[in-house]
N, C-alpha and C positions, 0 to 999 in steps of 0.2 A: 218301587224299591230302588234306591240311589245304589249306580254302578261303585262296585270296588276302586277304589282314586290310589289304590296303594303302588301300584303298576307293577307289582312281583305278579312274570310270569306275560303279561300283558306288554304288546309294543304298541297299541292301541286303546285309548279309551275315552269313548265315546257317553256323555253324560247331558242326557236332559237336552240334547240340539235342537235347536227351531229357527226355522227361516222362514220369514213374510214376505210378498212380495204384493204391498196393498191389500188386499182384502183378502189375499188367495197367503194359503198356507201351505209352502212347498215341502218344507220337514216338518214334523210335529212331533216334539220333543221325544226324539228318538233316543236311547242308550243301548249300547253294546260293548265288547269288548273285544280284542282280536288276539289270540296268541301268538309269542315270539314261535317263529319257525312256522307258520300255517300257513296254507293259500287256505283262504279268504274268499269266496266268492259275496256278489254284492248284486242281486239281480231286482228285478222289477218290470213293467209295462211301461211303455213310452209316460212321461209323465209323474212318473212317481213319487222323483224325490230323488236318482242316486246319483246325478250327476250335479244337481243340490251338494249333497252329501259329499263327493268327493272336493268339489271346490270348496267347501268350509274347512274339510281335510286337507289338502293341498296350500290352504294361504290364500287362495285366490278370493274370498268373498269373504266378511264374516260374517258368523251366528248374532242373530238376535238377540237366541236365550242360550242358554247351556252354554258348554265346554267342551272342549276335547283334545287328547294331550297324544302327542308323536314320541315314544320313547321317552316320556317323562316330561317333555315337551310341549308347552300350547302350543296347538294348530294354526300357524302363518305364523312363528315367530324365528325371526334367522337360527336355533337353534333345531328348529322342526324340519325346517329346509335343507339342515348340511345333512339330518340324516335318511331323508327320502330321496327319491328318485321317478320321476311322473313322466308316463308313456300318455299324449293326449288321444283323443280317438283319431284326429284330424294330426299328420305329420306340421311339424312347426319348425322344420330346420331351414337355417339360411339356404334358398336354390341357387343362388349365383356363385355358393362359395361351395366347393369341393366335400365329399365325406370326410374327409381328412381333418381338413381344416375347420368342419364343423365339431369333432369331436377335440379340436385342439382348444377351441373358444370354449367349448362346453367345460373341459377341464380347467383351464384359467379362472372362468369363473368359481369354481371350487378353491380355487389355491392349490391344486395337486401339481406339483414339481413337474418340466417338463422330461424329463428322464420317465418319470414314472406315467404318464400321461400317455408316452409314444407308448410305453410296454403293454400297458391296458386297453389301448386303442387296436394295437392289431392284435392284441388276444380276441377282442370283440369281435371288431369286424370277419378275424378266421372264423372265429365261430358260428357267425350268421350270415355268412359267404358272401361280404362284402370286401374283404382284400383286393380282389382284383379289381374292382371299381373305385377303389377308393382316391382315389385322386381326380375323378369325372366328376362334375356342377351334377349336384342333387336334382336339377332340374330336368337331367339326362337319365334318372331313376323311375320306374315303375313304381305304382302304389305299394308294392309287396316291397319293395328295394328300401321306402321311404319309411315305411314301417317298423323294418329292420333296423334303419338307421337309430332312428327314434330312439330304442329301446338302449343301442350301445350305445347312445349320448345318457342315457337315466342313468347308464348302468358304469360309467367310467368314473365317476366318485364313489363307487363302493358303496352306495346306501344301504342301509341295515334295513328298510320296507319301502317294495315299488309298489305303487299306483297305476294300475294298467285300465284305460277306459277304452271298451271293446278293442283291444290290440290284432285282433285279427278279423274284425267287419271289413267284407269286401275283399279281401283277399285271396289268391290260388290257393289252393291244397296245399300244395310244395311247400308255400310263405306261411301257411299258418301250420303247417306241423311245425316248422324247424322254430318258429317264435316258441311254441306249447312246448316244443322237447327242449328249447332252452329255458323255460320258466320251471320244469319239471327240473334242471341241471342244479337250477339258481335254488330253489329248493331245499334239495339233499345237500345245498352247501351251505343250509340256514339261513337263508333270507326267507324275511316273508312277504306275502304278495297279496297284496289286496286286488282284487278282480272285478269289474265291473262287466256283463256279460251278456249278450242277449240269446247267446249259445249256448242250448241246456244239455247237451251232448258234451260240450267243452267243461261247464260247470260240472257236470257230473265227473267224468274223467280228471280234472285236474285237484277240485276242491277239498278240502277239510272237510270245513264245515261252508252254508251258505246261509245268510241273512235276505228273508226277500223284505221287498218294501211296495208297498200299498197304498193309493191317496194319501203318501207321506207318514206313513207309522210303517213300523216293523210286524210283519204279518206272521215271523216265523225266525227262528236262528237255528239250525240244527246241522247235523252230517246229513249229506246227500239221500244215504241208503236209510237213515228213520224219518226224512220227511217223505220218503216212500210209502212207507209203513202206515202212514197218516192216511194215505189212500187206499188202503191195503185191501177197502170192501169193495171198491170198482178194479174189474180188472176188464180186459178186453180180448177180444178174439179177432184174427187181421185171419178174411178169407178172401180168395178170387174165383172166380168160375172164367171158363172156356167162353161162356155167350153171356149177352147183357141180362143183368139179373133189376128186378123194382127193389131199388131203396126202400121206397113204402111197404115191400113187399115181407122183406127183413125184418123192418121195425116192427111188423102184426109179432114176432117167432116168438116162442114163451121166452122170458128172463130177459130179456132184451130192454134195456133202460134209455140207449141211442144209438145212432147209426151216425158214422159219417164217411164219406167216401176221399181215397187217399191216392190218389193215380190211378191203377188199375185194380186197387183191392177194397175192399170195405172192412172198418174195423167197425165192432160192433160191441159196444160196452156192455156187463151186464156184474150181476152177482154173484152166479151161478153158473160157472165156463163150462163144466161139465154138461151139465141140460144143454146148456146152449147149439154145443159141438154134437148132441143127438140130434137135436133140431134142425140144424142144419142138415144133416147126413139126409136126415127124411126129407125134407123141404128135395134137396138138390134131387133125392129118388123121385119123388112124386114128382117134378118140373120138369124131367128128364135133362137132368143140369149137371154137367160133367165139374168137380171144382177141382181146382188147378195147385190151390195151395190155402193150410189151413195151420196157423200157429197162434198158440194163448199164450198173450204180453199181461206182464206182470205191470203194474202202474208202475210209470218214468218220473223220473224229475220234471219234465214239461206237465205232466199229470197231477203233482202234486202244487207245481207253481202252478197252473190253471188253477185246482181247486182252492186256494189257498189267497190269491188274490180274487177270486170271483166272489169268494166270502166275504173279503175286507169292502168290496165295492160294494154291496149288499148293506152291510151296514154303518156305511158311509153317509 
């Protein structure tokens, strides 16, 4: 069924994409659509397709087959450009030229007046706690510093939808909240943000809606909490004991579908969380097994992306 091309409502639209690369099919003729005002998440397994998918989005590569339009805009066309803004995974700012002066190149290349350039620049950098650095060689920047940088260079022409590919891989805590709570800012101020993510904690927390992708198809588009729901018959029970307990020994207990061990605790998937947690009880009496901590997890977004691509690989 051909995507809506009418672009009411949509800052994104995505129709029929396909990218070869020799014999190997990295997108296959994927369609979607993205809402004005949404974060976007865009996930998938190494391999999939979405960094594919953001370079044919961005200009940087074209499609084979299909189309795909930026604010009413084909994709890679200087019209598509003035109104995005691309955060890459890998920081790309000049290191021998100062944060300052990278965000002052960055705006020149925009055409943005330099009156209004300075203004935007130290809104930014306050914002993302680079003011007092901002005159030090980027090459004097920490991965979190450069990261930051990144994003107030996307963000100093005002684009109307950023492009973030994993904006916060590798990063402290401190660098990847204050990037998250400024993508949450950018947000409520009507931007929308397309997210490419390997963080299913982050996706969850940040996202609208998320599109996962699969040996290059679209396995799934929904909100966070109904591709939950899609899992909604496995749930899990996360227990520890005092002394070491057999793996093997769990996976005999009734209802129990797998076992897999997670630091010091074993989650234990099953149908039936109720029996499960009797079973347990008994199991631990009979062992003389003291258990330390016992809580029933509803299926995550990691849960549902697992089950979700493990099916697309299946009948791939």
């Amino acid at each position: 069924m051909p995507v809506d091309q009418s672009n009411q409502g949509f800052i994104i639209v995505v129709d029929k994409l396909t990218k070869r690369y020799g014999e190997v099919i990295a997108v296959d003729n994927i369609s979607f659509t993205v809402k004005r005002g949404e974060i976007f998440g865009f996930l998938g397994p190494n391999g999939a397709g979405k960094t594919t998918t953001v370079r044919m989005l961005t200009g940087v590569i074209e499609p084979d087959e299909g189309s795909a339009l930026i604010s009413g805009h084909r994709a890679g066309s200087l019209q598509a450009k003035q109104v995005a803004g691309v955060v890459p995974e890998m920081a790309n700012a000049y290191t021998d030229l100062s944060g300052w002066n990278n965000m002052m190149f960055m705006a020149e290349l925009y055409g943005i007046s330099s009156r209004e350039a300075q203004l935007r620049s130290e809104s930014l950098l306050q914002a993302l706690g680079l003011q007092q650095r901002r005159k030090d060689p980027v090459k004097a920047y920490s991965k979190g510093m450069r990261q930051r940088l990144i994003l107030c260079m996307a963000l100093v022409s005002d684009p109307e939808v950023l492009f973030l590919d994993e904006p916060t891989s590798g990063l402290d805590v401190q660098s990847a909240r204050l990037i998250n709570k400024m993508l949450r800012d950018l947000n409520s101020g009507g931007k929308t943000i397309f997210l490419t993510t390997h963080d299913m904690d982050e996706a969850n927390e940040l996202c609208d809606r998320v599109a996962i992708i699969s040996q290059g198809k679209i396995a799934a588009i929904e909100a966070p909490e109904k591709l939950k729901v899609a899992t909604s018959a496995m749930h899990s029970v996360e227990v520890s004991f005092a002394d070491a307990v057999s793996q093997e020994a769990l996976a005999k207990l009734p209802s129990v579908k797998k076992v897999d061990k997670v630091g010091d605790k074993y989650r234990i998937y099953t149908d039936a969380p109720g029996d499960l947690i009797i079973a347990l009880s008994n199991y631990s009496s009979s062992a003389s097994l003291k258990i330390v901590s016992l809580n029933t997890l509803y299926p995550s977004l990691e849960d549902a992306f697992v089950a979700l691509t493990e099916k697309e690989a299946e009948h791939a």
